[in-house]
N, C-alpha and C positions, 0 to 999 in steps of 0.2 A: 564569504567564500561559498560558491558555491560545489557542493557534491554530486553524482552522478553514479546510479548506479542501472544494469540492466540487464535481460532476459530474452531471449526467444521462445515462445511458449506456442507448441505444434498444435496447435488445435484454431477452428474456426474463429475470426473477430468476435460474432455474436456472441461466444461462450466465452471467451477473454474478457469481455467486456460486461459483462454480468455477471461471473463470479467474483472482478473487480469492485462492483458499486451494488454486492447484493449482502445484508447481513448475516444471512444464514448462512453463506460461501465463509465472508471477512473471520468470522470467528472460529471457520478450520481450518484457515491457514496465515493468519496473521500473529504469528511468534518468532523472532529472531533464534529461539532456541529451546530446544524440548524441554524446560524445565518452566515457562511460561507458557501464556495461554490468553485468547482473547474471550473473556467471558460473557460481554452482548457487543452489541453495533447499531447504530441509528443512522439513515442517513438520509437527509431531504435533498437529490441528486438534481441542485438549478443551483444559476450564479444566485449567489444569496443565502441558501439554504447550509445547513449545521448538519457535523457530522459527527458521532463521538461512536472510541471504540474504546471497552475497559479492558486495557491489561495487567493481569495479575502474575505473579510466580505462584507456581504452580502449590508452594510452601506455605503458601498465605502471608510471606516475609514483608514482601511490599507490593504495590501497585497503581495505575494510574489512568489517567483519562486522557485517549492522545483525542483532539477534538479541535475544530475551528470550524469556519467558513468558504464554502465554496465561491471562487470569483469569476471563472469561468465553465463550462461542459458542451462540448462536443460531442454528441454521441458516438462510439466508437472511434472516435479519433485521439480528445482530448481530457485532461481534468485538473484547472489550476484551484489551488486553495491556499488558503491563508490560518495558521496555525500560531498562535501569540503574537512573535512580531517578526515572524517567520514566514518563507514563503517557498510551495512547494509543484510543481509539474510532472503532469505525467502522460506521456506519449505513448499512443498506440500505434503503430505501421505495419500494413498488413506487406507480407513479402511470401515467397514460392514456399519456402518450410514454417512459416507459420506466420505468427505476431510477434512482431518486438514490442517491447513492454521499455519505457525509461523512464525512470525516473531523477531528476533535480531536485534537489532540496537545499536549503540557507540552514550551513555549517552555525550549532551551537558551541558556547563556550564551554560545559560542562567537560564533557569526553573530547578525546584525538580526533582527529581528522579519519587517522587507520579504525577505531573503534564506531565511529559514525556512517563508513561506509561499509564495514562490516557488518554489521547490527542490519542495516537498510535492505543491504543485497542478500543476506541469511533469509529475511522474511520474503524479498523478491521471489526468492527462489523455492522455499515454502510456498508461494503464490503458483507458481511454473506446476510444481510438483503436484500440486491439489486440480488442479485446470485439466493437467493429461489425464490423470487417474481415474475422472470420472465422464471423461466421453462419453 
C-alpha cells in the first residue's frame, strides 16, 4: 500500500530543492518530533548513488539509519529511491503560492497505516517550516 503525504512550502523551487537534497539543511529539519534529531546526512544526488541519514532520539534511547538508493532525480522536479525493499517518490510542482512538495512511500508492516502517515507529514512539515524561515 501505498501512502502519501504533502505540503505547500512558499518559497522559490531552487530553495525547495536544495534544502531537500542538501545535508546541512536534512539534519535541521528531518525529525518527526522534537524529542528526535537527525545527527549527519550523506547524499550522492544521481540514479544510483546512496543516501544515509542518522536518526537519533534526542535521549540517546535509540536510533537508526534511514538510507537506500536513488533510482531516479530530476532536478527540481523529481526524486525516486529505494529503501530496503521499499519504494519511495517525491514530487516537486511549482504553482502561484509556492511549491508543492509529495511525497509516496511503500506502507511497512511495523507501525498503522495513521502512525506512518503521521510520522512522514510531521517531518514534511518540519521541512516546510525550515524552507520559509530561512529565505
Amino acid at each position: 500500500m501505498k501512502i502519501t503525504v504533502e505540503t505547500t512550502v512558499h518559497a522559490p523551487i531552487g530553495r525547495v530543492w536544495q534544502a531537500y537534497t542538501t545535508p546541512d539543511d536534512i539534519v535541521q529539519w528531518n525529525a518527526a518530533s522534537d524529542d528526535w534529531h537527525t545527527t549527519k546526512s550523506s547524499i550522492d544526488l544521481r540514479a544510483g548513488g546512496a543516501f544515509s541519514s542518522r536518526m537519533e532520539a534526542k535521549d540517546g534511547s535509540f536510533g537508526f539509519d534511514f538510507a537506500g538508493t536513488y533510482t531516479n532525480v530530476v532536478p527540481n522536479r523529481l526524486i525516486e529511491y529505494s529503501f530496503g525493499d521499499r519504494e519511495a517518490k517525491i514530487e516537486f510542482t511549482e504553482k502561484p503560492e509556492g511549491v508543492g512538495v509529495r511525497v509516496s512511500f511503500d506502507a511497512e508492516s511495523t507501525h498503522s497505516i495513521e502512525q506512518q502517515q503521521a510520522g512522514w507529514q510531521a517531518i514534511l512539515d518540519n521541512f516546510a517550516r525550515h524552507v520559509e524561515e530561512r529565505q
